[in-house]
N, C-alpha and C positions, 0 to 999 in steps of 0.2 A: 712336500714343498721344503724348499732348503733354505735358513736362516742362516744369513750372514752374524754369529755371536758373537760379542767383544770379550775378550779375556776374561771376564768375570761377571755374572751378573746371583742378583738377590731376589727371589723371590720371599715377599712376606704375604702372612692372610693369618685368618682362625681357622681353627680346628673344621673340619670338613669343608674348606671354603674352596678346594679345586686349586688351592696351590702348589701340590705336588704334582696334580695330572697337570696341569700346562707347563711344570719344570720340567717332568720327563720329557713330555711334549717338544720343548727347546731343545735339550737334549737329540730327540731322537732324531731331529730334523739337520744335524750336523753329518757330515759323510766320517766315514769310520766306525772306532769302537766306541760304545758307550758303557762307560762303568758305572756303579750305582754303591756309593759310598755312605755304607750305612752306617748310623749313629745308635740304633737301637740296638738295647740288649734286651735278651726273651728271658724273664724272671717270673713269667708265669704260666698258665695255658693260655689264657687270652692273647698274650703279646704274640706264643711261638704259634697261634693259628693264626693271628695278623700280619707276621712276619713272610710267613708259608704263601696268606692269598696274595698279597703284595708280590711275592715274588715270582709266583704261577699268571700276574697279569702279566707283566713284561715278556718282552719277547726274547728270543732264543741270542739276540743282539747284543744282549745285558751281560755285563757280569759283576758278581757284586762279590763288593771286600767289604768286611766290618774293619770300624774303628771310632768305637766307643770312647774311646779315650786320647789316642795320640793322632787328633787329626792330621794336625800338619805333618806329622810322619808320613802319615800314610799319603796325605795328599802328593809330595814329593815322590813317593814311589808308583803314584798309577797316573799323575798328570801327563800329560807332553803331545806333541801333533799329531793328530790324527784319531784322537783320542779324547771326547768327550766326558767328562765328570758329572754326576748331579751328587750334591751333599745335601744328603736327607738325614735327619734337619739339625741344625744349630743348637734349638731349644733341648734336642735329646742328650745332644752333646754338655751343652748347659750342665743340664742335670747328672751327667754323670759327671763334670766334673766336681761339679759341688758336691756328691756325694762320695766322691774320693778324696774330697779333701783341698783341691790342688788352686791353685793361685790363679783367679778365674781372669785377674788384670793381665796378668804376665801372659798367659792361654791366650789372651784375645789379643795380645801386641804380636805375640807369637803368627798368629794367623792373619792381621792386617798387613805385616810385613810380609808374608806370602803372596798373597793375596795381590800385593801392587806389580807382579810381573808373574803371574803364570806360566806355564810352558803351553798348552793348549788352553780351550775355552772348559770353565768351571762352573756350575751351577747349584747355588747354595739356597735350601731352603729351611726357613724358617718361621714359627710362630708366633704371631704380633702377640702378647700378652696384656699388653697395656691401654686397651682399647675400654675394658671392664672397669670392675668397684675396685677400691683400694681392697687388696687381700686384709682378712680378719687376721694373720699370723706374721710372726717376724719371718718365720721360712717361707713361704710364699711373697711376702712384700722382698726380700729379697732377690728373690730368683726373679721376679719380674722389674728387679732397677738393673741387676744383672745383664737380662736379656734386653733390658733397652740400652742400657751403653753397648754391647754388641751389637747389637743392631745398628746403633750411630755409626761406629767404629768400621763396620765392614763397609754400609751404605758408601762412606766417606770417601773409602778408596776403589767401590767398583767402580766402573763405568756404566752400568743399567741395574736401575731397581726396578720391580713391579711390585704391584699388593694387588690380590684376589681375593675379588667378596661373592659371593654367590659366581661363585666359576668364570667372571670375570677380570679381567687381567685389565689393568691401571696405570700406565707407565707414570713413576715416581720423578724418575733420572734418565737421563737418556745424553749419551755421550755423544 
């Protein structure tokens, strides 16, 4: 079945909650190619065997670019018609910027300005964090006020949010 996408939409949920299968899902349902725009880095065995079965589900349809770190780069170089995006996910991206160090405000104005004109349809997903306890540590209470001003920040300018909780799909915004 083919979904008409708008320029950009946000998928949020927790951790196993089916928010990535229904982004690929959106994704797969557009005509053309689909890229899968990864944000993870494999820094261990468990990641680079999670990385592996994630990639062996997709189909032969896929093709996937890492960019752990200069999303918007890279977003500008595989965007444009014909040409479906899913960005998986924000939160990873998050954290590696924060662990490089890099100016997480400027990162996210960087990408909200993208973000307001795409070239084709994008699909960004990301982990709600802020649903739980207040983190016991400054570095976790950070990374989760982090990911909630990105998370305002993108919601603000797509056109369609969703959130999925138990593999269900929620529509937030709807353009």
């Amino acid at each position: 079945m083919r979904v008409k996408l708008p320029a950009a939409t946000l998928v949020l949920g927790g951790a196993r909650s089916g928010k990535s299968r229904h982004a690929e899902a959106l994704v797969e349902s557009q005509p053309g190619d689909c890229v899968y725009l990864a944000t993870a880095e494999a820094w261990d065995a468990e990641m680079v065997e999670r990385i592996s079965r994630h990639q062996a589900q997709r189909g032969s349809r896929w093709r996937t670019v890492e960019a752990p770190l200069d999303l918007v780069e890279t977003l500008g170089q595989v965007a444009g018609p014909g040409r479906a995006v899913l960005v998986d996910c924000l939160t990873l991206w998050l954290s590696n910027l924060m662990h490089a160090d890099r100016d997480i405000a400027a990162e996210t104005e960087r990408l909200v300005r993208w973000l307001a004109a795409p070239p084709g349809p994008v699909v960004l997903v990301s982990n709600e964090v802020g649903l739980g306890i207040v983190p016991d540590n400054a570095l976790a209470r950070a990374f989760r006020d982090h990911a909630g001003r990105l998370h305002q920040a993108v919601a603000a300018v797509v056109p369609f949010v969703i959130f999925v909780a138990a593999g269900l799909p929620l529509t937030l915004k709807s353009a």
